[in-house]
Every structure is written in structure tokens, then in C-alpha cells.
BAFI-3210 file (N, C-alpha, C; in Angstrom, 3 decimals, decimal comma, padded with zeros to 6 digits):
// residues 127
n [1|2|3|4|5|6|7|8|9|10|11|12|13|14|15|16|17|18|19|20|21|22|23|24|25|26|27|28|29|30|31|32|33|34|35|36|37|38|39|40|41|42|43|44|45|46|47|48|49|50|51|52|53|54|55|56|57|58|59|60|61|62|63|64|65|66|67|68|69|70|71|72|73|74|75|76|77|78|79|80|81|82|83|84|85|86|87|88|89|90|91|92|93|94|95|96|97|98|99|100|101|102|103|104|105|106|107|108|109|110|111|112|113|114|115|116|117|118|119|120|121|122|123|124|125|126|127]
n.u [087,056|089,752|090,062|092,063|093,877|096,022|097,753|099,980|102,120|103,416|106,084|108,719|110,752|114,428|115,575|117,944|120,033|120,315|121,188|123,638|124,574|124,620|126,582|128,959|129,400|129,635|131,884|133,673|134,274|134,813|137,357|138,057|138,002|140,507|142,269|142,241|142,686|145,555|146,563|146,437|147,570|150,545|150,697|150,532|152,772|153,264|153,170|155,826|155,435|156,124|156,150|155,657|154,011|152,211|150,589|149,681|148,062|146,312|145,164|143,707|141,576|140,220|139,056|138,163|135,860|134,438|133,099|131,972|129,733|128,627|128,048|126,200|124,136|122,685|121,958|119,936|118,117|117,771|116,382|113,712|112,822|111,783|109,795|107,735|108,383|108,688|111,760|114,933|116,631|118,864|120,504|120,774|122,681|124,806|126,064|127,000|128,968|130,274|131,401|132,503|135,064|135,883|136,961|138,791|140,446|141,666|142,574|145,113|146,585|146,869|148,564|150,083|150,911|151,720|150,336|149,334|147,433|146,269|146,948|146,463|144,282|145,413|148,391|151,641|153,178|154,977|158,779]
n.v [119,671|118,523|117,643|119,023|117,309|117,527|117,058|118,787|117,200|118,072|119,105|116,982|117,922|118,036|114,553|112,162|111,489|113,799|115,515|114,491|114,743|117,590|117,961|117,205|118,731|120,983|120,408|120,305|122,345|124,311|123,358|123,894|127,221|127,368|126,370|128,943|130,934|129,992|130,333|133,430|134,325|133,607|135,278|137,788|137,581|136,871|133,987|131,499|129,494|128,649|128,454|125,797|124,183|126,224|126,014|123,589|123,985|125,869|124,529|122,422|124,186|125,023|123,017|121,752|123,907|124,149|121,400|121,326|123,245|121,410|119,325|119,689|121,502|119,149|117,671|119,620|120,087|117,348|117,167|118,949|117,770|115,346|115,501|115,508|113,490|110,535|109,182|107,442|106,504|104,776|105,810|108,206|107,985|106,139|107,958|110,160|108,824|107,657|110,532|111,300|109,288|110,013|112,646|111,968|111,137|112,632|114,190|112,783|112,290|115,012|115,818|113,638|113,020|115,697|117,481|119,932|122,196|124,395|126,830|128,453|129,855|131,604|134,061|133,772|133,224|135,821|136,643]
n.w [056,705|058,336|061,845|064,345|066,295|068,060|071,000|072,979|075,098|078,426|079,592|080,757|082,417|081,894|080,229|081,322|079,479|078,364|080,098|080,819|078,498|078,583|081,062|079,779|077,884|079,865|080,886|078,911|077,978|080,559|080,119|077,476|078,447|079,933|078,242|076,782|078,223|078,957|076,308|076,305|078,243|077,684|075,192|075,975|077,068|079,826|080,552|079,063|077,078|074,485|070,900|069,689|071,656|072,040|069,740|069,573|072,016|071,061|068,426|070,246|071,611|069,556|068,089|070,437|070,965|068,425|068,589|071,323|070,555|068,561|069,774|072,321|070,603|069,910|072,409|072,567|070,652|070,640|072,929|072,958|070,169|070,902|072,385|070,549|068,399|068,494|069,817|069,509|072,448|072,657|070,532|070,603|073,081|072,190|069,782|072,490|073,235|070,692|070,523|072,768|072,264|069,876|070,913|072,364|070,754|069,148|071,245|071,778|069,018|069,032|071,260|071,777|069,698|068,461|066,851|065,230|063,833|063,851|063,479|060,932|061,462|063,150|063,020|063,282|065,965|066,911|066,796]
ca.u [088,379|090,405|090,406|093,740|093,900|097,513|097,656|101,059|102,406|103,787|107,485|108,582|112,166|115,480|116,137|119,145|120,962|120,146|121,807|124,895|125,230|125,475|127,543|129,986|129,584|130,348|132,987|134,930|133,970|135,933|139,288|138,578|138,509|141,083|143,636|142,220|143,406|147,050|147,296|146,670|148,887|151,753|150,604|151,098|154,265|153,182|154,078|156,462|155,165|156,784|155,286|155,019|152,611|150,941|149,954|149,022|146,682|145,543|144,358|142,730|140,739|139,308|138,551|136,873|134,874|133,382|132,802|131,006|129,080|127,506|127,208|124,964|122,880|122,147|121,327|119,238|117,451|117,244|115,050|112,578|112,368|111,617|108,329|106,829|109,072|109,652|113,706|115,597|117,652|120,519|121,302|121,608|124,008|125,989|126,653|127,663|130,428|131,325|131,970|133,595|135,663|136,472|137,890|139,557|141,739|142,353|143,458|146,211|146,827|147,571|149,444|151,281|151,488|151,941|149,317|149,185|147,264|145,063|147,617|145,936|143,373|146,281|149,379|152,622|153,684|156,501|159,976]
ca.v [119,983|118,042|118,005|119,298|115,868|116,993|117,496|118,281|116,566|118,206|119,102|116,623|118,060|117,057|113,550|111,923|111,437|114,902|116,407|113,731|115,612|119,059|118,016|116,376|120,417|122,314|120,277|120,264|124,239|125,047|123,061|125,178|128,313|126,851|126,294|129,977|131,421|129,749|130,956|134,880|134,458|133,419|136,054|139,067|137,345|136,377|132,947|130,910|127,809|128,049|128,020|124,349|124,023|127,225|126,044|122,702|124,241|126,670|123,374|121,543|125,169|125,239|121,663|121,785|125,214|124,015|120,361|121,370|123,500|120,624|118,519|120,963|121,500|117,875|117,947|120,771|119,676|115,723|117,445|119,554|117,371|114,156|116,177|115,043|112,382|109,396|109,276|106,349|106,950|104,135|106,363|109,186|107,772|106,642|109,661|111,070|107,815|108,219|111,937|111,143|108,491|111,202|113,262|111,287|110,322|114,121|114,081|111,848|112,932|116,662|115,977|112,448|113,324|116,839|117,550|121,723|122,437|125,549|127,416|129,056|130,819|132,679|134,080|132,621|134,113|137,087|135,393]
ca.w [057,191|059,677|063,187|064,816|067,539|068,824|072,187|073,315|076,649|079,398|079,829|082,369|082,682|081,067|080,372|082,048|078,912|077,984|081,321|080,852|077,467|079,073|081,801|078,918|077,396|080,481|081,249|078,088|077,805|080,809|079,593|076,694|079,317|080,632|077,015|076,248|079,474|078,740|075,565|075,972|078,909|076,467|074,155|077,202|078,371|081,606|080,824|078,501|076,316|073,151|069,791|069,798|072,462|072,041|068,373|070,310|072,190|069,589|067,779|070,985|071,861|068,117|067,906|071,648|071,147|067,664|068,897|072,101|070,324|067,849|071,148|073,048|069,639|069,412|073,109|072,994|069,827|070,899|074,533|072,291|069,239|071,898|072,569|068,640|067,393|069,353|069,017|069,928|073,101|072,421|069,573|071,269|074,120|071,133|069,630|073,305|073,589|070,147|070,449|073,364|071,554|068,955|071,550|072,928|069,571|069,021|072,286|071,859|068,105|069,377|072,626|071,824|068,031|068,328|065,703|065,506|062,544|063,783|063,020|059,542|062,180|064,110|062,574|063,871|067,302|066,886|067,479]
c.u [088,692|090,425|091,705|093,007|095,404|097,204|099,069|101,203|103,613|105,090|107,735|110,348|113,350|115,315|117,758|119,945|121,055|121,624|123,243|125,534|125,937|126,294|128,986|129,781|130,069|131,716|134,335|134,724|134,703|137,157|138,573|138,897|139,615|142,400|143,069|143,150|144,794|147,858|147,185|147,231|150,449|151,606|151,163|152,198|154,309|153,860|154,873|155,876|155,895|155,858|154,833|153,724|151,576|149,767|148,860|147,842|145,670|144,436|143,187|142,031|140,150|138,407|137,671|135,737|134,002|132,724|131,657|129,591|127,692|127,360|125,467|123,922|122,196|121,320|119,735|117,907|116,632|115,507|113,725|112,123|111,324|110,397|107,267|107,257|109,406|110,929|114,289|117,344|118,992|120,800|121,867|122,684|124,573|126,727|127,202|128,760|130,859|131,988|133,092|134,989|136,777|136,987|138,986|140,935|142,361|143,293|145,374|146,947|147,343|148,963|150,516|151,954|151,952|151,834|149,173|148,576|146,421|145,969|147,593|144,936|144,232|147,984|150,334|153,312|154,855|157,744|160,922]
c.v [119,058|118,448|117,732|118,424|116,297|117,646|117,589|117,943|117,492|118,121|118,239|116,692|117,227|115,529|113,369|111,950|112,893|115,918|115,591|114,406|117,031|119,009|118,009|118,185|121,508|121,924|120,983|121,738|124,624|124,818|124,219|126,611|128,225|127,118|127,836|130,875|131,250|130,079|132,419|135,221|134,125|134,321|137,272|138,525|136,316|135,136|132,419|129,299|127,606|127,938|126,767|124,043|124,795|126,726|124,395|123,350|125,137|125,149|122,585|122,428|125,078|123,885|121,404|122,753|124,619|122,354|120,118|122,182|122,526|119,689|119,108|121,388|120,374|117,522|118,589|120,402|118,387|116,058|117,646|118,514|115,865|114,298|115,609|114,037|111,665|108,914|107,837|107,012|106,154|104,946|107,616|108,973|107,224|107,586|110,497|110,145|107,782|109,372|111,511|110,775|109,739|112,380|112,659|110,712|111,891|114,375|114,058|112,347|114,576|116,344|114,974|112,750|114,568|117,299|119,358|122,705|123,569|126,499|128,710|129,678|131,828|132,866|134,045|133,784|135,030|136,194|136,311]
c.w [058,357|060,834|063,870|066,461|068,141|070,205|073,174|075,070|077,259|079,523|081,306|082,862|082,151|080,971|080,794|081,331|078,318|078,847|081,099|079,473|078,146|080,188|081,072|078,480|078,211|080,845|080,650|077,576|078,841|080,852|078,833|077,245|079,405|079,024|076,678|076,893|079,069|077,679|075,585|077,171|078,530|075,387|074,889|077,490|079,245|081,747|079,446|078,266|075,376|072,179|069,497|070,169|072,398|070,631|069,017|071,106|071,858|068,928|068,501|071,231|070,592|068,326|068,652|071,320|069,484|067,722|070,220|071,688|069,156|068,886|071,820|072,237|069,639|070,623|073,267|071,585|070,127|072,267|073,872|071,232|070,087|072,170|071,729|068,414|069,133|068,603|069,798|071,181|073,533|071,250|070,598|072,279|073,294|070,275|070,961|073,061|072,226|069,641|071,105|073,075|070,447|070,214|072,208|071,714|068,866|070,289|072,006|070,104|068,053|070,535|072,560|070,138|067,453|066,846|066,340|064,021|062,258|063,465|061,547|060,379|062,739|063,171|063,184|065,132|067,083|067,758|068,810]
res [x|x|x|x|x|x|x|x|x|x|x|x|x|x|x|x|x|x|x|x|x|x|x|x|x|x|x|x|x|x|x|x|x|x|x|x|x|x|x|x|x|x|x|x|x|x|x|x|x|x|x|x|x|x|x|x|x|x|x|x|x|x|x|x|x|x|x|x|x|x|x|x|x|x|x|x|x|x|x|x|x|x|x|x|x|x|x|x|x|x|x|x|x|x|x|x|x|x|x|x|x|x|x|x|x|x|x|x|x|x|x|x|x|x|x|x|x|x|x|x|x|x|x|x|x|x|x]
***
């Protein structure tokens, strides 16, 4: 029978691109607070957006909340898996810049293009 040779090494705390991920996750987690907040204050009243915008940021809250969540997996996976597998860490800081990238073109596609397409999750505000 084989002799078990693994010997695992020593947690030596996040990597930098690790922590530059979850900073990039809490950030864009509390805009999403932040567009949640504005819309169930347009849902009570309190304030006035308009269906337009509300559906606008209906779309950028979906898009953020299931986008930070495959960030923060890949994170959280890349730390632990990094342990066994030597991973290549120019990939991983590409995948944060072209997430980024990809947010950044939703961005501009919701807000300059007034792209509102979450709309099939929430039924259409009472007139």
C-alpha cells in the first residue's frame, strides 16, 4: 500500500488578490443595500421614482446580488483550493478586471440605455 506523503502547509492568511476580491464584494453589496433600500422606499411611498427607474434599479439589484455572489465563490474557492493546486494568479486578477469590465457595461446599458428587464421577477408597480 502507498504511503500518504501529503503534508498540508500552513494557512498563511488571505492573499492580496483574494482580499481585493472581497473588498470588490462588499463594496458592490452595499450599492446593492443601497438600490434595495430605494426601491422599498418607492414601494411604501416614502419616495417617488417612477416605474422607469424603479424597474432600472430592480435590474441593477438582481444583476449585482447574483454577480457578487459568483465573485465571492470564486474568491473563496481560489483561497482554499490554492492550498492543493498551484493556480495561476494572473488568471485570477483577470477574472476580477473582467468582472469588473462586465459591470461596468451593465452599468451603462441600464442607466444610459435604460435597459429594465428584471421586471419578470416583480410584478409591475400599481398605477
Amino acid at each position: 500500500m502507498a504511503d500518504y506523503t501529503y503534508t498540508p502547509q500552513p494557512d498563511r492568511g488571505a492573499d492580496a488578490s483574494v482580499l481585493a476580491y472581497l473588498v470588490t464584494t462588499v463594496g458592490v453589496l452595499l450599492l446593492m443595500m443601497t438600490l434595495g433600500l430605494l426601491m422599498r422606499l418607492e414601494q411604501a411611498q416614502y419616495i417617488s421614482i417612477g416605474p422607469q427607474w424603479f424597474y432600472e434599479l430592480l435590474t441593477l439589484h438582481g444583476a449585482g446580488m447574483v454577480g457578487i455572489t459568483g465573485i465571492a465563490g470564486a474568491a473563496i474557492m481560489w483561497h482554499f483550493l490554492r492550498q492543493y493546486v498551484d493556480l495561476s494568479r494572473g488568471i485570477f486578477i483577470a477574472n476580477l478586471v473582467l468582472f469588473l469590465v462586465g459591470v461596468g457595461m451593465i452599468l451603462v446599458g441600464v442607466l444610459f440605455g435604460h435597459f429594465h428587464g428584471a421586471w419578470t421577477f416583480l410584478y409591475p408597480l400599481p398605477a
